[in-house]
ROSE-4610 file (N, C-alpha, C; in Angstrom, 1 decimal, always signed):
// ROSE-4610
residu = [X/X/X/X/X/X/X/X/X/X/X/X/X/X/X/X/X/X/X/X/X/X/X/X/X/X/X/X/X/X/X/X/X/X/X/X/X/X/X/X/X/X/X/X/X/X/X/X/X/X/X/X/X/X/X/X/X/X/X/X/X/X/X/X/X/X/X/X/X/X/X/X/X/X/X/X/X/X/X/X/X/X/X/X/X/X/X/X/X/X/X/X/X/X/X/X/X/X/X/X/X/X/X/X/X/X/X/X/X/X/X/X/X/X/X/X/X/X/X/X/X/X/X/X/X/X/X/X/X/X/X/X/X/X/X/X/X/X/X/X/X/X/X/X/X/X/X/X/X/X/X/X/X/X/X/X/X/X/X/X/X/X/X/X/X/X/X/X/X/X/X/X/X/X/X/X/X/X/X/X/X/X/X/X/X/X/X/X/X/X/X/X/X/X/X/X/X/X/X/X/X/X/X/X/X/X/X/X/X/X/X/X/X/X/X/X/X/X/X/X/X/X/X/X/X/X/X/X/X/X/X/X/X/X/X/X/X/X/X/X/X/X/X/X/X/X/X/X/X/X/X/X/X/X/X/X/X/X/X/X/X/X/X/X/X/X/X/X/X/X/X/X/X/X/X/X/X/X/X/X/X/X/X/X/X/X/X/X/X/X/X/X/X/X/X/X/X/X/X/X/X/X/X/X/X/X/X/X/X/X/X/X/X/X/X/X/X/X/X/X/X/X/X/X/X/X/X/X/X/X/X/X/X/X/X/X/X/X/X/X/X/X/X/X/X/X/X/X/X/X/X/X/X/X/X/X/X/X/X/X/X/X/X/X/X/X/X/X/X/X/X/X/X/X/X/X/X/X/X/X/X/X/X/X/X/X/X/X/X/X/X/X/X/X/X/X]
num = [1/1/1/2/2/2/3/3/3/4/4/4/5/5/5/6/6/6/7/7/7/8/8/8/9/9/9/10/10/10/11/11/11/12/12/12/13/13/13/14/14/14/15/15/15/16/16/16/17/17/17/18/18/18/19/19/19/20/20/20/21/21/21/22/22/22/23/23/23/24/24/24/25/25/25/26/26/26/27/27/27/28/28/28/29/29/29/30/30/30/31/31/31/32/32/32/33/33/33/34/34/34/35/35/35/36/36/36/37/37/37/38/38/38/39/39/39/40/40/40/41/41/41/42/42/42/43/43/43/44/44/44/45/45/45/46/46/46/47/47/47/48/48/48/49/49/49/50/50/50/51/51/51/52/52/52/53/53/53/54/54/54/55/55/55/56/56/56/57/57/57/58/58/58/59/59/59/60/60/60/61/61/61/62/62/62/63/63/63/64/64/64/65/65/65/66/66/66/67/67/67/68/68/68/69/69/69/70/70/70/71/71/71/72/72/72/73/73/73/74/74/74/75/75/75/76/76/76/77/77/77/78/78/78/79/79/79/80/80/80/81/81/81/82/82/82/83/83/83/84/84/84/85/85/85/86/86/86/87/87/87/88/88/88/89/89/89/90/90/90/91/91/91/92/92/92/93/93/93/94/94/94/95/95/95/96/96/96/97/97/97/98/98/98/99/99/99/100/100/100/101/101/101/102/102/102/103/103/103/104/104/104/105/105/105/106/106/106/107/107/107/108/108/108/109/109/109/110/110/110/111/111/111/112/112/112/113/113/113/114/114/114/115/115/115/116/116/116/117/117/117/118/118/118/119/119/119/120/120/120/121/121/121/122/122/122/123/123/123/124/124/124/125/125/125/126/126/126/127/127/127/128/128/128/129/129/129/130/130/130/131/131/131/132/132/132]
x = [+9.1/+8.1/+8.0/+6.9/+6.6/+6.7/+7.1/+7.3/+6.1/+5.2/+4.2/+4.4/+4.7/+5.3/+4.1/+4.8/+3.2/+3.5/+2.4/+2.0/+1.4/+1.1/+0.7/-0.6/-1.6/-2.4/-2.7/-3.1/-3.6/-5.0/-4.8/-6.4/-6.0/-7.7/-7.3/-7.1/-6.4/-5.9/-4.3/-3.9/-2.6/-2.2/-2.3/-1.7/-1.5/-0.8/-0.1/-0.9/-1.0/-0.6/+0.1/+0.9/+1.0/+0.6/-0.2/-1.0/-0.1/+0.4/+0.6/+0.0/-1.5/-1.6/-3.2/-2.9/-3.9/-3.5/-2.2/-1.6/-1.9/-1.9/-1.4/-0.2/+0.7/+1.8/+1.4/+1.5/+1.0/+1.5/+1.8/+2.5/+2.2/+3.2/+2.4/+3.3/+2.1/+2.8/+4.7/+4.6/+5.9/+5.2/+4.1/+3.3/+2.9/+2.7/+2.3/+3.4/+4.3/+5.7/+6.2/+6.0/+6.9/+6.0/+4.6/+3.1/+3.6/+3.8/+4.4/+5.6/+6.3/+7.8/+8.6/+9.7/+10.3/+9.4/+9.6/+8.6/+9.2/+8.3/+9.2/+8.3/+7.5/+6.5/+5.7/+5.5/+4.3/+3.9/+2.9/+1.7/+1.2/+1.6/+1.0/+0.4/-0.9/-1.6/-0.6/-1.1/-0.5/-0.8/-0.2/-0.6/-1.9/-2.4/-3.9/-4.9/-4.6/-5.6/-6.4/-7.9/-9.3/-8.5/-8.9/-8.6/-9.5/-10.1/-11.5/-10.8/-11.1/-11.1/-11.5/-10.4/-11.3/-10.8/-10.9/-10.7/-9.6/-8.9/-7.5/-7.5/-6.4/-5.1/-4.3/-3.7/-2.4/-2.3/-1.0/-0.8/+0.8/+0.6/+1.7/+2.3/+3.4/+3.4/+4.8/+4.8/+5.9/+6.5/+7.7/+7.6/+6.4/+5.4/+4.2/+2.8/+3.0/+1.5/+1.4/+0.3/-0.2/-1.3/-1.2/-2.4/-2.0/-4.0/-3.9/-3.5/-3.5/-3.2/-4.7/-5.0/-6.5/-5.4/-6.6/-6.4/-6.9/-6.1/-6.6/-7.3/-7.2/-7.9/-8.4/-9.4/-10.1/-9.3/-9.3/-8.7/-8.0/-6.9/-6.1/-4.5/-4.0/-2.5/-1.8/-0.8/-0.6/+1.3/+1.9/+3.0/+3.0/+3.4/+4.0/+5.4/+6.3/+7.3/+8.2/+8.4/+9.1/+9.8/+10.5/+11.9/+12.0/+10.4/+10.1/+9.7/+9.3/+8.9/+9.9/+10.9/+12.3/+12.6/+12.9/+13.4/+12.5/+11.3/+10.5/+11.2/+12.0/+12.8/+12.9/+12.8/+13.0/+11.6/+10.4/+9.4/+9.9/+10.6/+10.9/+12.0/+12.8/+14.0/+13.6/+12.5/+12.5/+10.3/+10.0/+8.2/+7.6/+8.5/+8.0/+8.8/+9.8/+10.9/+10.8/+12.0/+12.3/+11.0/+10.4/+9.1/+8.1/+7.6/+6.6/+5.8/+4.5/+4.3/+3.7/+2.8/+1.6/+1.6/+1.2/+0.6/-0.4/-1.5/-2.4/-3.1/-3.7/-4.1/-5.6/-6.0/-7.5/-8.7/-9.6/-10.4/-11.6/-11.9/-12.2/-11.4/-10.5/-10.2/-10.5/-12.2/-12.4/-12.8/-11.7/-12.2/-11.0/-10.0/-9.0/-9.4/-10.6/-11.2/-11.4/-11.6/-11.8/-10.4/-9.5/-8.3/-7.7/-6.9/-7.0/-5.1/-4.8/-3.6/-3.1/-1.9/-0.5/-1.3/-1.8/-1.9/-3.1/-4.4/-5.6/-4.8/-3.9/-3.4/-2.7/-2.2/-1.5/-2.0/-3.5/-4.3/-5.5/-5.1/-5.7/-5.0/-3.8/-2.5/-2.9/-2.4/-2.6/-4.1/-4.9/-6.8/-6.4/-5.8/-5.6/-4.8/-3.5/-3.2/-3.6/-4.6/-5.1/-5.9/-6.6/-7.5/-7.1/-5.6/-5.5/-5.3]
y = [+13.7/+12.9/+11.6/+11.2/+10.4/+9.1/+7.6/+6.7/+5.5/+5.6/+4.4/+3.3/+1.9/+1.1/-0.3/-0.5/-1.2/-2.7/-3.7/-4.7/-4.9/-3.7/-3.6/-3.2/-3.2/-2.6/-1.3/-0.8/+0.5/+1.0/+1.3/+1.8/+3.6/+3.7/+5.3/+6.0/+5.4/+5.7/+5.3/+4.9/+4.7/+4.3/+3.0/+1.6/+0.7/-0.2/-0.9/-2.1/-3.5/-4.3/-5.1/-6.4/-7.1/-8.8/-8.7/-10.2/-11.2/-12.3/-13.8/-14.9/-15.5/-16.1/-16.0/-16.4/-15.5/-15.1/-14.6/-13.9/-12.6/-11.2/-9.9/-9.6/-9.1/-8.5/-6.8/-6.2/-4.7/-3.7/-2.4/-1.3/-0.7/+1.0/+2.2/+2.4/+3.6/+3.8/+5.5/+5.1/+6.3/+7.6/+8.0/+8.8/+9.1/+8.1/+8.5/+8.5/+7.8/+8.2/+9.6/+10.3/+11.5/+12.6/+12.5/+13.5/+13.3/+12.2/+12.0/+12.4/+12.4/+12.7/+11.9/+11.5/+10.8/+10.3/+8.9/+7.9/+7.6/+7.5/+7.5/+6.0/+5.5/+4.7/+3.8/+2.4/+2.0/+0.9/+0.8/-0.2/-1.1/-2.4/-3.2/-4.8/-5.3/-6.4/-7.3/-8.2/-9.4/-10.8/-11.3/-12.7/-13.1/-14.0/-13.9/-13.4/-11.6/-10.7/-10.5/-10.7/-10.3/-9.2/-9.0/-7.5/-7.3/-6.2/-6.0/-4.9/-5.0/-3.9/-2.8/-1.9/-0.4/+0.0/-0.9/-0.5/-0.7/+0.5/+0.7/-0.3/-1.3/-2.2/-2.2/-0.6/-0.5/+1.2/+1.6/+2.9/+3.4/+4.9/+4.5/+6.8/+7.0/+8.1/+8.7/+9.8/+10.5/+11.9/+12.6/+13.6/+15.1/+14.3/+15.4/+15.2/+13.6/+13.1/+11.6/+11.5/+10.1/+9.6/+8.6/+8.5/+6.9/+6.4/+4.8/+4.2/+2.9/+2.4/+1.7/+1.5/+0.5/-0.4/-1.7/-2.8/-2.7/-2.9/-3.1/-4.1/-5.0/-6.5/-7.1/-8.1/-8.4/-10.4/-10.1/-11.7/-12.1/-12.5/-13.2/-12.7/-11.7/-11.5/-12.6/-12.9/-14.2/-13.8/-12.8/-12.4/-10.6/-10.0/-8.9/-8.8/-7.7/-7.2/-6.2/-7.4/-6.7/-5.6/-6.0/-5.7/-4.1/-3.9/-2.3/-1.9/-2.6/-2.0/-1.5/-2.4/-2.1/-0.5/-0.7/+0.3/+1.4/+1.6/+2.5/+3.5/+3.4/+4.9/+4.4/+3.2/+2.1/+2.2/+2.6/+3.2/+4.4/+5.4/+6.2/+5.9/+4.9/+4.8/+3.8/+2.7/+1.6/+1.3/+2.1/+1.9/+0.8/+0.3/-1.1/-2.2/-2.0/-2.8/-3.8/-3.5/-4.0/-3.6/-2.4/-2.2/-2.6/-3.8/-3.9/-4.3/-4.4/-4.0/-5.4/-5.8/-7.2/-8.2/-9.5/-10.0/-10.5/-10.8/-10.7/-12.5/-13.4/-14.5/-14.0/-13.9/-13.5/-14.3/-13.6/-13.8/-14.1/-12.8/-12.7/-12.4/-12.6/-12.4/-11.2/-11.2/-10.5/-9.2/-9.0/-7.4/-6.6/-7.5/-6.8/-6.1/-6.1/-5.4/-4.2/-3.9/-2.6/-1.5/-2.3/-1.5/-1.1/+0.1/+0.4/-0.2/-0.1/-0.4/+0.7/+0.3/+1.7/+3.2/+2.7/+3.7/+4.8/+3.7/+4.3/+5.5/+4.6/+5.2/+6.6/+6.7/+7.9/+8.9/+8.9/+9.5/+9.9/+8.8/+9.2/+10.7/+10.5/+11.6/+12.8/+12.4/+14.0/+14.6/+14.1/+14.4/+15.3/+14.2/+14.6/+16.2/+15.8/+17.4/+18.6/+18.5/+19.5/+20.1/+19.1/+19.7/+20.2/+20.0/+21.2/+22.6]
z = [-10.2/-10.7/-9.9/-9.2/-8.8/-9.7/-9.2/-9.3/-9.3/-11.2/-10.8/-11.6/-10.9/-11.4/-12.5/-13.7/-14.3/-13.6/-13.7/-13.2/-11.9/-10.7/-10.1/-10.0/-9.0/-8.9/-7.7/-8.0/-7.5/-6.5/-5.4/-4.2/-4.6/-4.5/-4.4/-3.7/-2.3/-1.0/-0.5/-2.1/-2.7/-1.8/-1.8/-1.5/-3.1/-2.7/-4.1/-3.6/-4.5/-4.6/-6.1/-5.5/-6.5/-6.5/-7.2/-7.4/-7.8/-6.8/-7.5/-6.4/-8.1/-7.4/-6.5/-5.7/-4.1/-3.4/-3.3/-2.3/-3.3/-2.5/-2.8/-1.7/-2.3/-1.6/-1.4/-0.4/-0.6/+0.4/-0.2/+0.3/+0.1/+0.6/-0.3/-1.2/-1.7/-3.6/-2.9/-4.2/-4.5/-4.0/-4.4/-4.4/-3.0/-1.8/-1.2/+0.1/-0.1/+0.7/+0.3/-0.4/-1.1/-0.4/-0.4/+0.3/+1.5/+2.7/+3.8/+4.4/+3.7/+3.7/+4.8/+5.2/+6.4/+7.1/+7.2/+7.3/+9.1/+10.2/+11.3/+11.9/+11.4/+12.3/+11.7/+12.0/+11.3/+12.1/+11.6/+12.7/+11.8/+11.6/+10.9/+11.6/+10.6/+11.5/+11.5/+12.4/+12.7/+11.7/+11.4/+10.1/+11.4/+10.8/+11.2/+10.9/+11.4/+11.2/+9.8/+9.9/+8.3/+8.5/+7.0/+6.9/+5.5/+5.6/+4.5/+3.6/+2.4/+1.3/+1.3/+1.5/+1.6/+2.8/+4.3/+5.7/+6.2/+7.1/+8.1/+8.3/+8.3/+8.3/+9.3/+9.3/+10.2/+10.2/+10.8/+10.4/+10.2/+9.4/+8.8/+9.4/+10.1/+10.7/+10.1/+10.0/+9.4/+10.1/+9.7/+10.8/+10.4/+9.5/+9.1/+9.5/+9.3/+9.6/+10.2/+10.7/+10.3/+9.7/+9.1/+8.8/+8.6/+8.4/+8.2/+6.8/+6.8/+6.1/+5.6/+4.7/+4.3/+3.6/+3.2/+2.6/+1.6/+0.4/-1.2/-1.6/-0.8/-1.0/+0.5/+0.4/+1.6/+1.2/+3.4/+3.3/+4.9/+4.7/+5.7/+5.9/+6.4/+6.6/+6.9/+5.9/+6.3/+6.4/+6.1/+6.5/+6.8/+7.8/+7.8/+8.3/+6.9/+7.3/+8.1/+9.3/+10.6/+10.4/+8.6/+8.5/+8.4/+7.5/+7.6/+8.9/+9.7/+11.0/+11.8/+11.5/+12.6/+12.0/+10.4/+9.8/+8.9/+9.3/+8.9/+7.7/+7.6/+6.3/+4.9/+5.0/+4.0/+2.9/+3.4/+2.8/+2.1/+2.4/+1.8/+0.8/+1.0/+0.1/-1.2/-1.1/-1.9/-1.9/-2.3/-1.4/-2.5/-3.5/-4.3/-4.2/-3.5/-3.2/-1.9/-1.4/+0.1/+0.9/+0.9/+1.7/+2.3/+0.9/+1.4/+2.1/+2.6/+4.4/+4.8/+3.8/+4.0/+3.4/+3.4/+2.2/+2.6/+2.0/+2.3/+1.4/+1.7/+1.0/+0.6/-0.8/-1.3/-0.4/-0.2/+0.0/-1.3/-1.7/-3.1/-4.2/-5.1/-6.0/-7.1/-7.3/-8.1/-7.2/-6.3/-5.6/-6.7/-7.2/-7.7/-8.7/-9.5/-10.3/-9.7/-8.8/-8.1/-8.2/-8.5/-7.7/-9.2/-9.6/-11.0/-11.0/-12.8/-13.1/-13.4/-13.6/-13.6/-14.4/-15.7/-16.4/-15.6/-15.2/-14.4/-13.4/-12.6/-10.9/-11.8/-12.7/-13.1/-14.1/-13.8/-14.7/-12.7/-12.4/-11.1/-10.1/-10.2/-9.7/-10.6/-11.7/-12.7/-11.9/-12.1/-11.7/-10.7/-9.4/-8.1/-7.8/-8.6/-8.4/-9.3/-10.5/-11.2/-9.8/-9.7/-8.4/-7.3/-7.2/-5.7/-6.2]
C-alpha cells in the first residue's frame, strides 16, 4: 500500500507539495517512486530558474524509466536539494522526508487550488488503478 501523507498537496502527475507560507517545498509522492522502482538519477533546476505549473522542471531516471518531473506550482526555485542529487536512492527510501527535490517561492498562490489533498490524491490512485 502506497504511502499518502495528509497536509500536503497533490498534481496528477504525482508530485507533492507542502505549503508554508509562499514557499512550496515539493517532491514525488510514495506512489510514484514505487511505479519507478530504484531511483538512479535526477535532474533538477537551478534556484533562479521560473518554473510554470503543470511544466517539466527536471527529470527524474530509474533502472525502468525516465521520466520528467513537472511543477505543482508556478514561481521561482529558490532552493534545490543537492543532497538527493548526490544520493538519488533516498527518493526511494524517504520520498516525504529527507527527499525532497525543490522549493519553490509562489508566484500565484491560488494555483494551489488546482492541486488536490490527501483524501482527493487517494481516490485519484484507486481511479488510476481500476483503470488499468
Amino acid at each position: 500500500m502506497v504511502q499518502v501523507e495528509q497536509g500536503l498537496r497533490y498534481s496528477r502527475t504525482h508530485e507533492w507539495a507542502r505549503i508554508e507560507g509562499d514557499v512550496a517545498t515539493v517532491g514525488v509522492t510514495d506512489y510514484a517512486q514505487s511505479e519507478l522502482g530504484d531511483i538512479t538519477y535526477l535532474e533538477l533546476p537551478q534556484p533562479g530558474t521560473q518554473v510554470k505549473q503543470g511544466e517539466p522542471m527536471g527529470v527524474i531516471e530509474s533502472v525502468k524509466a525516465a521520466s520528467d518531473i513537472y511543477s505543482p506550482v508556478s514561481g521561482e526555485v529558490i532552493e534545490a536539494n543537492q543532497g538527493v542529487v548526490d544520493a538519488p536512492e533516498k527518493v526511494n527510501q524517504s520520498p516525504y522526508g529527507e527527499a525532497w527535490l525543490v522549493k519553490i517561492r509562489l508566484s500565484d498562490p491560488s494555483e494551489v487550488e488546482n492541486l488536490m489533498d490527501a483524501t482527493a490524491y487517494e481516490q485519484f490512485l484507486a481511479e488510476e488503478a481500476a483503470a488499468r
